[in-house]
C-alpha positions as CSV (number, residue, x, y, z in Angstrom):
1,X,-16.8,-36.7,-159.5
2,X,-16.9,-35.2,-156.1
3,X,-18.7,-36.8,-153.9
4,X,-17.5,-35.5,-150.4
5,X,-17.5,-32.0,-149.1
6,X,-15.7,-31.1,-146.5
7,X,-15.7,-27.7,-144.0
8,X,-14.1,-25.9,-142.1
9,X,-15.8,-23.8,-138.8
10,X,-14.2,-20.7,-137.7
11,X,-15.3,-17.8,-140.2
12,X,-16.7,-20.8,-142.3
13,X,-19.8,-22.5,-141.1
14,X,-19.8,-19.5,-138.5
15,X,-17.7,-16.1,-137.8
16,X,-16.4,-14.8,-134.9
17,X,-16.3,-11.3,-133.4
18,X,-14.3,-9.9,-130.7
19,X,-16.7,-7.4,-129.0
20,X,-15.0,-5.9,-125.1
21,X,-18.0,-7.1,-123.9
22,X,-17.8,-10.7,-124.6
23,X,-13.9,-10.1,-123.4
24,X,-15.1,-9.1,-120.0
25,X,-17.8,-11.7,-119.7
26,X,-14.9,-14.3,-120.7
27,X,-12.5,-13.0,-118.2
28,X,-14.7,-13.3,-115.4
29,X,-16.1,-16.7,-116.5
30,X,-12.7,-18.3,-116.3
31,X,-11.5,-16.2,-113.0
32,X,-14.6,-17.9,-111.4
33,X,-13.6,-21.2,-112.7
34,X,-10.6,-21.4,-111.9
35,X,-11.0,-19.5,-108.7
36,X,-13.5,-22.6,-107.5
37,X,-11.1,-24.9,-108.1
38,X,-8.1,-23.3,-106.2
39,X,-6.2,-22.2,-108.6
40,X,-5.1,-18.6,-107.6
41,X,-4.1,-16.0,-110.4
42,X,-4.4,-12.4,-111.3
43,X,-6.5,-10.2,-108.7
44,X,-8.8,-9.7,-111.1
45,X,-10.6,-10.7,-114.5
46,X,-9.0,-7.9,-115.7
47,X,-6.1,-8.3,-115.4
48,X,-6.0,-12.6,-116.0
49,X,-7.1,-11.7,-119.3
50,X,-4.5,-9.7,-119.9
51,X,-2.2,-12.6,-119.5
52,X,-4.1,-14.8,-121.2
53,X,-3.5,-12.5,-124.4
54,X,0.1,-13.3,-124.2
55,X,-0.2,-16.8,-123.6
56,X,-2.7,-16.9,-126.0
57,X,-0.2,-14.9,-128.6
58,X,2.7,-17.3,-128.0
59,X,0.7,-20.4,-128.5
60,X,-0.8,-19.4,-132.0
61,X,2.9,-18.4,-132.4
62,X,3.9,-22.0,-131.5
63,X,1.1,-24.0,-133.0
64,X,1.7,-21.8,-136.9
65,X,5.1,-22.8,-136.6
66,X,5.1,-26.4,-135.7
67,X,2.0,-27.1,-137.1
68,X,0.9,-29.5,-134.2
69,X,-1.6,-29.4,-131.3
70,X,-1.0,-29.7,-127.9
71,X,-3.1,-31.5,-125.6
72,X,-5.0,-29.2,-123.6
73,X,-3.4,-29.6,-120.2
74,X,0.0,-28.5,-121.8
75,X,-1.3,-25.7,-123.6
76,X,-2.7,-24.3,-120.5
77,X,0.8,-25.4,-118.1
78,X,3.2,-23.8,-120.8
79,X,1.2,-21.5,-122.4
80,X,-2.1,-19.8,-121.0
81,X,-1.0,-19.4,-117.6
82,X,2.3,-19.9,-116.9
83,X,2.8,-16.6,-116.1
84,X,0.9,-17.5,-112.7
85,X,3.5,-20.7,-111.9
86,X,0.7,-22.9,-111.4
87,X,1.9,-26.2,-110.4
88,X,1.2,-28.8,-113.1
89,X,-0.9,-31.4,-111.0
90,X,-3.0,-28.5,-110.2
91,X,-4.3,-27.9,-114.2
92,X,-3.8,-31.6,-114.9
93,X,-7.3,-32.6,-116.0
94,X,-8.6,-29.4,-117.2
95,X,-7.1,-28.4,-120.2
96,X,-10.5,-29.6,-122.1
97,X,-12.8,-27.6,-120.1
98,X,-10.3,-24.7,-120.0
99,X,-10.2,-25.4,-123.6
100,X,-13.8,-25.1,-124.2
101,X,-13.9,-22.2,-122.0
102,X,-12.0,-20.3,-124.4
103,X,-13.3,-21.5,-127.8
104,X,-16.7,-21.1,-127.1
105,X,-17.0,-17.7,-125.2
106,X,-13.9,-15.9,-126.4
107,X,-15.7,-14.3,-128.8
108,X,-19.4,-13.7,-130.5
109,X,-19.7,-16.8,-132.4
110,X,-22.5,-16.2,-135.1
111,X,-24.2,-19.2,-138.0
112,X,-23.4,-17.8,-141.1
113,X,-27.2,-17.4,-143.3
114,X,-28.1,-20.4,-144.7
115,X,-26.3,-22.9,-143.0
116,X,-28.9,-25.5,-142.4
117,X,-30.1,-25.1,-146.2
118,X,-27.2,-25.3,-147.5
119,X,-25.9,-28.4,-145.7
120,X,-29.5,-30.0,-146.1
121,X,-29.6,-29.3,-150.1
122,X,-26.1,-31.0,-150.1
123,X,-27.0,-34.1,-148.1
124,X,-30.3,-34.3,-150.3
125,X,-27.9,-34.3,-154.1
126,X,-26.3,-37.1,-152.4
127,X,-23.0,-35.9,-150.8
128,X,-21.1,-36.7,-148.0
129,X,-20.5,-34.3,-145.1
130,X,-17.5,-33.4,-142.8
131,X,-15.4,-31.1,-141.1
132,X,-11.7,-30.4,-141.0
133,X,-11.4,-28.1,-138.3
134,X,-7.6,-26.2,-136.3
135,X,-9.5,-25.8,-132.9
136,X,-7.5,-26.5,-129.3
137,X,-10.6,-28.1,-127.7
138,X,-11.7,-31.5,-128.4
139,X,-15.4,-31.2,-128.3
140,X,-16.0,-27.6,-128.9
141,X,-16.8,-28.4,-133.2
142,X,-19.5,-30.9,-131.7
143,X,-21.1,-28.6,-129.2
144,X,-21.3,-25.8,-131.7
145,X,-22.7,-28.2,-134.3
146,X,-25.5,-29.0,-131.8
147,X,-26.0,-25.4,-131.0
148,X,-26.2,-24.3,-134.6
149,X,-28.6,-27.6,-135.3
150,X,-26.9,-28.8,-137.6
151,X,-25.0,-32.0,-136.5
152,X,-27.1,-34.3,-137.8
153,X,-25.6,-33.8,-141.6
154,X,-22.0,-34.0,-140.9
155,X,-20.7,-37.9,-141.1
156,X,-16.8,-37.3,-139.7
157,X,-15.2,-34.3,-137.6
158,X,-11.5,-34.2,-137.9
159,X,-10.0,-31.5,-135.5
160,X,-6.4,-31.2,-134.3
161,X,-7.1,-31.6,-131.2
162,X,-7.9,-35.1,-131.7
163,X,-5.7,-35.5,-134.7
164,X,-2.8,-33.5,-133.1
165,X,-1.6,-31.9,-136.2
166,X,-2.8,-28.5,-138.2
167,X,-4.0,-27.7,-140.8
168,X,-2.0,-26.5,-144.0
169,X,-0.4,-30.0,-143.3
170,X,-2.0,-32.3,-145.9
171,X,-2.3,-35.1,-143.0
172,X,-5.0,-33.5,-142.2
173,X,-7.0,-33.6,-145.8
174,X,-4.9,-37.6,-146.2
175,X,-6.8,-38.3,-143.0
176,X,-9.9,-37.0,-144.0
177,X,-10.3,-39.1,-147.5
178,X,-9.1,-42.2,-145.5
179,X,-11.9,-41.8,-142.9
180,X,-14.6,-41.4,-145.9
181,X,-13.1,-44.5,-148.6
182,X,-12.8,-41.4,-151.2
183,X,-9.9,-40.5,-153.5
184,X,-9.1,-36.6,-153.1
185,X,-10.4,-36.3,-156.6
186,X,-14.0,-36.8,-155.0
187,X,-13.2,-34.2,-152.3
188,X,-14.5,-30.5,-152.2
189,X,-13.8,-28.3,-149.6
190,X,-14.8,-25.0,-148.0
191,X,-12.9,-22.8,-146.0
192,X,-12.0,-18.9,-145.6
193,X,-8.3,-19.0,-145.5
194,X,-5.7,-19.2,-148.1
195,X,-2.9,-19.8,-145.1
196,X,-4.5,-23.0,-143.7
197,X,-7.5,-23.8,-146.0
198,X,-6.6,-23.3,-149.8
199,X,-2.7,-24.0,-149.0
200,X,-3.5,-27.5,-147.7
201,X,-6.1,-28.4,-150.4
202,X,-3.4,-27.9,-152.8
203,X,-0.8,-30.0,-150.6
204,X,-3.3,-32.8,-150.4
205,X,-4.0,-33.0,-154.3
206,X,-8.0,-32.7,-154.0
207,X,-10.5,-31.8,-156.7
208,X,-12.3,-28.4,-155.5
209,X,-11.3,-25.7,-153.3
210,X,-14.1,-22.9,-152.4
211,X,-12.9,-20.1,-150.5
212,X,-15.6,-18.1,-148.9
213,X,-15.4,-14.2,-148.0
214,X,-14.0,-13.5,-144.7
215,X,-13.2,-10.2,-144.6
216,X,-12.0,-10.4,-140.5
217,X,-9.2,-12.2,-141.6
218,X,-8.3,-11.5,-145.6
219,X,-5.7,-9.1,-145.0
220,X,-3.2,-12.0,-143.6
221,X,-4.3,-14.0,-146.8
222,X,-2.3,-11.4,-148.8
223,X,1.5,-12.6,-148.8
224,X,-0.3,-15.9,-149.7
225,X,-2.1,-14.3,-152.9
226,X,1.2,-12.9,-153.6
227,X,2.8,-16.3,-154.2
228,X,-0.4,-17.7,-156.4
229,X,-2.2,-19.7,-154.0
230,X,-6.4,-19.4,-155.0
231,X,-9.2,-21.0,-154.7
232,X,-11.5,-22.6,-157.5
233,X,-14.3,-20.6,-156.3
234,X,-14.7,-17.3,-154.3
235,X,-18.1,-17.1,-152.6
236,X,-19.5,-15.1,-150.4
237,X,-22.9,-17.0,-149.3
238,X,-22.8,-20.5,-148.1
239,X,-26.2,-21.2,-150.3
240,X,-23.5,-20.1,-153.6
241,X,-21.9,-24.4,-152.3
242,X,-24.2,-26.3,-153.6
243,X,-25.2,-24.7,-157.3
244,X,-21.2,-25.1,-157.7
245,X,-20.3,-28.9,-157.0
246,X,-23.6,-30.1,-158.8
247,X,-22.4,-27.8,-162.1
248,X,-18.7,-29.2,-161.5
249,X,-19.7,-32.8,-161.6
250,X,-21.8,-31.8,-164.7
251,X,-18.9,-30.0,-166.5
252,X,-16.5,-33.1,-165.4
253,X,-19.0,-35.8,-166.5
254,X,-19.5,-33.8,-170.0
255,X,-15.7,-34.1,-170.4
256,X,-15.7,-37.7,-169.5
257,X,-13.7,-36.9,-166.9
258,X,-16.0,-38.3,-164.5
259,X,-14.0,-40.8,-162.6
């Protein structure tokens, strides 16, 4: 019987949008930051952003491979601007805010339609919230929650920057269970990747996987689909969650299968 659902955020309980707009608006956000704390750089937003890009590039590159995340002061020393030589005692303290900095105003974070119903019909047919989140800053899935007003229905929030591994590793979804007393045959959860989502679902064993249409990112899902990896349930709505455990826990108790 599934009595926990779990979510992930990026192109899940919201999606993202690179606009060159929101770029610029970034760039000069984090020049002025920096730049009032003495850290010299590029000569311009411009062209900082440019080698934030790469930085930004060779991390992900990093962090897919290893499948661990760095604190934030060593993501920013090794990564993000090591181009510029900064001195280490200089950034020391600031990776979270630097962190933030990108996470949040990188690009056009929008809810998806429905959130708040959704996660309110859920908590209201008795299930257990949470989140499971790959996200460099440690309190950027709060703040967002807060912005989106929907904090208040989500009991745990397990991000790697806490947690210090990624997802597909099934520590992540182990953990998870653990921090709720449930078995991961009373675990749903909803995502929009196969790479990180549906392939750690299956790693961990649990009951439900629903994968919800994100079309920003399907075409790197498609080596994955290749080598059978699915979901349970392809949705494209979040209101489509809620309709599907309850009928799953139906089917399941009519099989006897219900514990």
């Amino acid at each position: 019987m599934i009595k926990t659902v779990w979510f992930d955020i990026g192109g899940t309980v919201h999606v993202q949008d690179a606009t060159l707009d929101n770029d610029l608006a970034f760039a000069e956000r984090l020049f002025g930051f920096l730049k009032e704390r003495g850290i010299e750089t590029a000569e311009t937003p411009e062209q900082l952003l440019t080698h934030i890009d790469k930085g930004a590039k060779q991390y992900k590159a990093f962090s897919e491979q290893e499948l661990i995340e760095l604190p934030g002061d060593d993501i920013w020393c090794d990564f993000m601007l090591k181009d510029f030589g900064v001195p280490s005692e200089k950034i020391r303290g600031m990776g979270e805010e630097l962190s933030y900095l990108f996470d949040r105003y990188r690009k056009v974070i929008t809810p998806r339609g429905g959130l708040e119903e959704t996660l309110k019909r859920l908590i209201d047919e008795g299930f257990r919230l949470g989140v499971i989140s790959n996200i460099m800053s440690r309190t950027f899935v709060p703040r967002i929650l807060a912005e989106h007003g929907v904090s208040q229905y989500f009991e745990f929030i397990l991000a790697s920057s806490e947690y210090g591994v990624r997802k597909p590793r099934r520590d992540m979804f182990d953990e998870a269970i653990r921090l709720m007393d449930v078995t991961a045959r009373e675990a749903a959860y909803v995502g929009d990747t196969i790479s990180r989502d549906v392939r750690g679902v299956r790693a961990a064993g649990w009951e439900l996987m629903i994968q919800i249409e994100n079309p920003r990112i399907a075409h790197k899902d498609a080596k994955y689909l290749a080598c059978g990896y699915q979901s349970d349930y392809s949705i494209r709505s979040l209101e489509e969650i809620p309709p599907i455990v309850k009928q799953y826990n139906t089917e399941r108790k009519e099989r006897g299968s219900d514990s």
